[in-house]
DRENDREN-957045 format. One record per residue: residue number from 1; chain; x, y, z of N, C-alpha, C in turn. Coordinates in steps of 0.02 Angstrom, whole numbers. Each point is the difference from the previous one (the first is absolute). Layout:
REM residues N
<NUM "A" <X Y Z> <X Y Z> <X Y Z>>
...
//
This chain:
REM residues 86
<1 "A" <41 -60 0> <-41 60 0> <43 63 0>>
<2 "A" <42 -2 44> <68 57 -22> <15 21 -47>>
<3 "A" <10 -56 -43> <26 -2 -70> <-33 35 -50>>
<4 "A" <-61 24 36> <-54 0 -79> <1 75 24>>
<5 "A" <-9 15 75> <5 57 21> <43 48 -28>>
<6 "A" <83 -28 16> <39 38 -21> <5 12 -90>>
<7 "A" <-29 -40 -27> <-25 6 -89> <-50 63 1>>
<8 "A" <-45 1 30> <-41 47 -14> <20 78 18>>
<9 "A" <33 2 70> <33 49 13> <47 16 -63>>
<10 "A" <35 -46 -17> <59 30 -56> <-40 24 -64>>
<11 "A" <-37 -52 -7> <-57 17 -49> <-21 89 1>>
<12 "A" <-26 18 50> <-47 46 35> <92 68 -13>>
<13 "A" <41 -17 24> <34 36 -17> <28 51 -71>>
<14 "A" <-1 -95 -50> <35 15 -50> <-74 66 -50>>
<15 "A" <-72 -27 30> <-54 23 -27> <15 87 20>>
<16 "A" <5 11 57> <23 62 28> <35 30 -72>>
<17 "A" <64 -31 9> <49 35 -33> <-1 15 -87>>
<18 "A" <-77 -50 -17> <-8 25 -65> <-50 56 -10>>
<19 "A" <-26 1 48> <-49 62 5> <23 68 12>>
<20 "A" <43 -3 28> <59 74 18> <41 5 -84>>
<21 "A" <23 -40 -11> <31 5 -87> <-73 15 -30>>
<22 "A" <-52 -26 -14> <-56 11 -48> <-8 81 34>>
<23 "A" <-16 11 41> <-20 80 31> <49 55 -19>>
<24 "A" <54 -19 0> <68 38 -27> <-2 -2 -75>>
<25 "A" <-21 -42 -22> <-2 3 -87> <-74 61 -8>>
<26 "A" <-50 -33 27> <-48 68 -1> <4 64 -19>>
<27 "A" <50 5 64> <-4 95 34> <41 9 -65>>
<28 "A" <49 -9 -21> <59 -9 -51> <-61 10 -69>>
<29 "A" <-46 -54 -24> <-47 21 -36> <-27 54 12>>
<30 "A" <-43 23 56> <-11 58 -8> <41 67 -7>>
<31 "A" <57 1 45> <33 62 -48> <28 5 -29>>
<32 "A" <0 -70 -75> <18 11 -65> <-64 41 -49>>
<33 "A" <-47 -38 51> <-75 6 -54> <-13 79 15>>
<34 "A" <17 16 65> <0 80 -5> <40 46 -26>>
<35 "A" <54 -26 3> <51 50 -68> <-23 -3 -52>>
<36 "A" <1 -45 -13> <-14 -37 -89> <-94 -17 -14>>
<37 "A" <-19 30 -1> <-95 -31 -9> <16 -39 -71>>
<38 "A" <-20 -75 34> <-24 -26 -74> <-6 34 -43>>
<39 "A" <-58 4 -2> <-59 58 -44> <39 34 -34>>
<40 "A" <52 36 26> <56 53 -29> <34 -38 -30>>
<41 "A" <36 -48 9> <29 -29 -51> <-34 -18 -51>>
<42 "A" <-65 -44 -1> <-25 -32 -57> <-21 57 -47>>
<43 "A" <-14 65 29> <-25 56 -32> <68 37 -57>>
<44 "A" <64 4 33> <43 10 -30> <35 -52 -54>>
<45 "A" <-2 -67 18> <36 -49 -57> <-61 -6 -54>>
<46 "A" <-52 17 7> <-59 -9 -29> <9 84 -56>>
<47 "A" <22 45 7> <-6 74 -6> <85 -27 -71>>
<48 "A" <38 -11 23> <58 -31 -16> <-15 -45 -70>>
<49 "A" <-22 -43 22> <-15 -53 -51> <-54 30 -59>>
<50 "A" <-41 23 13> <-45 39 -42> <27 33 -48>>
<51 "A" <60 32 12> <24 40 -53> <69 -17 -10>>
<52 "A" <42 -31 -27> <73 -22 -11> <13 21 -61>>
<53 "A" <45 57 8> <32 60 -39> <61 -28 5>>
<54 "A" <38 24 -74> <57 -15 0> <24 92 10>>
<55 "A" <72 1 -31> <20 81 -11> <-14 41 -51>>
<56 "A" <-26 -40 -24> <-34 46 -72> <-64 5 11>>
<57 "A" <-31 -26 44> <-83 14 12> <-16 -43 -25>>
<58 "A" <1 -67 -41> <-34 -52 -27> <-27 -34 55>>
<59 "A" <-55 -33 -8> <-48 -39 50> <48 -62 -10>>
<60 "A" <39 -31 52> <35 -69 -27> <-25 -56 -26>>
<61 "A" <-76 -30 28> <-24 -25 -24> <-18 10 -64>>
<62 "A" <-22 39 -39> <-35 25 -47> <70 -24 -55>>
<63 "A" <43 23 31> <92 3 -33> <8 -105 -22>>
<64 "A" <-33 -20 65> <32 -62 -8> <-60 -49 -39>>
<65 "A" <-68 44 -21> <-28 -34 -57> <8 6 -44>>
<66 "A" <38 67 -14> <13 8 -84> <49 -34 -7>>
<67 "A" <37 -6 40> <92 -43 -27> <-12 -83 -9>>
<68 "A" <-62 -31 43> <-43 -47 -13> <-16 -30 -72>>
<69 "A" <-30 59 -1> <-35 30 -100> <69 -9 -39>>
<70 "A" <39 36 13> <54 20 -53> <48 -90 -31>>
<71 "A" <-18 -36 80> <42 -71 7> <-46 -37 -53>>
<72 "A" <-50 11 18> <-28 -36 -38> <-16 7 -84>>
<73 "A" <-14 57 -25> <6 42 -79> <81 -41 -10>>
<74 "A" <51 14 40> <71 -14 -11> <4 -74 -29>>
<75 "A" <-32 -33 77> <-3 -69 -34> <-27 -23 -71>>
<76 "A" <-64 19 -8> <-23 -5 -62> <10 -12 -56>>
<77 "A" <42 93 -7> <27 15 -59> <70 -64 -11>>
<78 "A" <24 -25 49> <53 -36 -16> <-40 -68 -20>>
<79 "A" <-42 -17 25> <-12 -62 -26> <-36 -1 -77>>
<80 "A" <-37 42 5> <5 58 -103> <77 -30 -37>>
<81 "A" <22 35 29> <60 -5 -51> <24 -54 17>>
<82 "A" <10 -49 37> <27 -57 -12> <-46 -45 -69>>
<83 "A" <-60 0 24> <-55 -41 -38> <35 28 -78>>
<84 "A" <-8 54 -10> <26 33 -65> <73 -28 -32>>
<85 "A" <46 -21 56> <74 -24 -15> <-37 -69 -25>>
<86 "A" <-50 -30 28> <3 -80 -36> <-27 -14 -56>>
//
């Protein structure tokens, strides 16, 4: 009966000691979440992503469908002129 005692106590301890680490990770969450608001971030990488400018003002995306386009006309035309070599 000792035996099981002193298990539970250690038990009862080690339980302690994860609850003081989980409570410390908390407070730590909260005054990240108060510097930093979610919200504020998702609002800014969201603000960010919406518009991806290079230095010339081109929309990058917009940049990386035409070069898309161009791969592909490119390809084309080469397989044109091969057909034409046979």
């Amino acid at each position: 009966m000792d035996r099981i005692e002193n298990l539970l106590q250690e038990l009862l301890i080690k339980m302690t000691e994860v609850a003081s680490t989980l409570d410390d990770i908390s407070r730590k969450l909260e005054n990240l979440n108060g510097a930093y608001s979610l919200d504020d971030v998702v609002s800014k990488l969201d603000e960010a992503t919406g518009d991806i400018v290079g230095s010339t003002r081109y929309n990058l995306t917009d940049l990386h469908g035409e070069l898309t386009n161009i791969t592909s006309e490119l390809s084309s035309i080469n397989t044109t002129l091969m057909l034409k070599d046979i």
